[in-house]
C-alpha positions in Angstrom: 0.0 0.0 0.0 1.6 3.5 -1.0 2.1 5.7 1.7 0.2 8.7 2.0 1.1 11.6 0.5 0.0 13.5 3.4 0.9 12.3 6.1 3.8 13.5 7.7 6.9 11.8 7.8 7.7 13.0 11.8 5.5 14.1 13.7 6.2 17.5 14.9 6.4 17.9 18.4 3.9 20.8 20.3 6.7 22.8 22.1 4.4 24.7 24.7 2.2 22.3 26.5 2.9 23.6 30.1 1.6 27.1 28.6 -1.6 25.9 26.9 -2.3 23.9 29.8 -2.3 27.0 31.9 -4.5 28.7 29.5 -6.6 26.6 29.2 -7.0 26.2 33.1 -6.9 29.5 33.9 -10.3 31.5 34.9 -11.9 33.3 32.1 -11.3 36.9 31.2 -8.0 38.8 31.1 -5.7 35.8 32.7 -7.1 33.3 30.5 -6.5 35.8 27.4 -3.4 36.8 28.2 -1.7 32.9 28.4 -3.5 32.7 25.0 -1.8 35.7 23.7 1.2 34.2 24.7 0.6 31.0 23.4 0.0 32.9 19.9 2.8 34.6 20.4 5.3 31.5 21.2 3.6 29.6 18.1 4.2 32.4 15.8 7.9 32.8 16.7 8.5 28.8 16.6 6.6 28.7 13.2 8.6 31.8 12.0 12.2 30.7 13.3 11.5 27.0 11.5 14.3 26.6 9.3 13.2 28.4 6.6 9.8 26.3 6.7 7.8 29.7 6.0 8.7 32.3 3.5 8.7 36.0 3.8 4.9 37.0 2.5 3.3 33.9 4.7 5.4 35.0 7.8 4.1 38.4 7.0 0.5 37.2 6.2 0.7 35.1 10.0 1.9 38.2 12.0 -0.7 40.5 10.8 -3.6 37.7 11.5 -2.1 37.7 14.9 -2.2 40.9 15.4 -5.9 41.2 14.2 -6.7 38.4 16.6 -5.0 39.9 19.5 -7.0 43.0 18.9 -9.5 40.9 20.0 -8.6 40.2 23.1 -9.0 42.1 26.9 -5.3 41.9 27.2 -3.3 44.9 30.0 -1.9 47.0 27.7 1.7 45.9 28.5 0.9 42.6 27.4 -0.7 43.9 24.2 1.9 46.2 23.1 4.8 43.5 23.8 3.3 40.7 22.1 2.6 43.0 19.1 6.2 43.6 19.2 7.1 39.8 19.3 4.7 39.1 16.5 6.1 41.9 14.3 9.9 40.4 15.5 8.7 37.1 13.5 8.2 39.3 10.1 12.0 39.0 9.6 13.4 37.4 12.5 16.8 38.3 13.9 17.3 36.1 16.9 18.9 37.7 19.3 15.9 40.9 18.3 13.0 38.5 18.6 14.6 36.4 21.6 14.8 40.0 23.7 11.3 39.8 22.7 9.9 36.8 23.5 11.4 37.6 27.0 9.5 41.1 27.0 6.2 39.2 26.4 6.5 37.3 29.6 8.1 39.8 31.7 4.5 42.0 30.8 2.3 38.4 31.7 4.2 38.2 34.6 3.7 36.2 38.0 0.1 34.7 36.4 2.1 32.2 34.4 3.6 29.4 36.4 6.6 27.8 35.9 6.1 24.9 33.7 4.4 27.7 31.0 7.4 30.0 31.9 9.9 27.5 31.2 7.8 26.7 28.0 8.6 30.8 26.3 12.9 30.3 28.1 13.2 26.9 25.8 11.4 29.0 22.3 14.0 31.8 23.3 16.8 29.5 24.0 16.3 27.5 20.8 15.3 30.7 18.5 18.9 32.6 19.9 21.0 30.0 19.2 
């Protein structure tokens, strides 16, 4: 039987499960919103920092859907206006620009976020810097 032509050959692993967890456990309103800002945030920057998996006009066509989307949200404004930076760092990522970044994002979350998420947004910036 041929293999499908689909189907991917590895599956790729979900880096930030700590972080959707809390997210997704967190009460509703402005803490729940901003772990999912976050989330979109750290999924932007892993997709955008992929090896060259994107190209310029998709990475440029993700960040401004993100940035509609998180226009959406009830987010403090700290945590709007660094995640909008983080998302525009992905456009064309420099890593050590979009790694100072990432880091601003969850210094605005702040003490909301526990550990496990935290540790979720040091490996992305770890791994995007290198």
């Amino acid at each position: 039987m041929p293999a499908d032509p689909m189907r991917l050959t590895e599956p790729k692993p979900f880096g930030f499960g700590a972080l959707a967890a809390w997210a997704g456990t967190a009460p509703l309103g402005g803490l729940r919103e901003t772990g999912l800002a976050v989330l979109m945030v750290c999924r932007v920057a892993a997709e955008a920092t992929d090896g060259g998996a994107i190209d310029a006009d998709a990475r440029r066509e993700r960040a401004q859907a993100a940035r509609q989307w998180l226009g959406t949200l009830a987010l403090p404004v700290a945590v709007r206006t660094a995640s909008a930076r983080a998302i525009d760092a992905t456009i064309d990522p420099v890593p050590d620009l979009l790694g100072a970044a990432l880091l601003q994002v969850i210094a605005a979350a702040g003490a909301p976020l526990d550990e496990a998420a935290l540790a979720d947004v040091r490996r992305l910036v770890t791994r995007v810097t290198r």
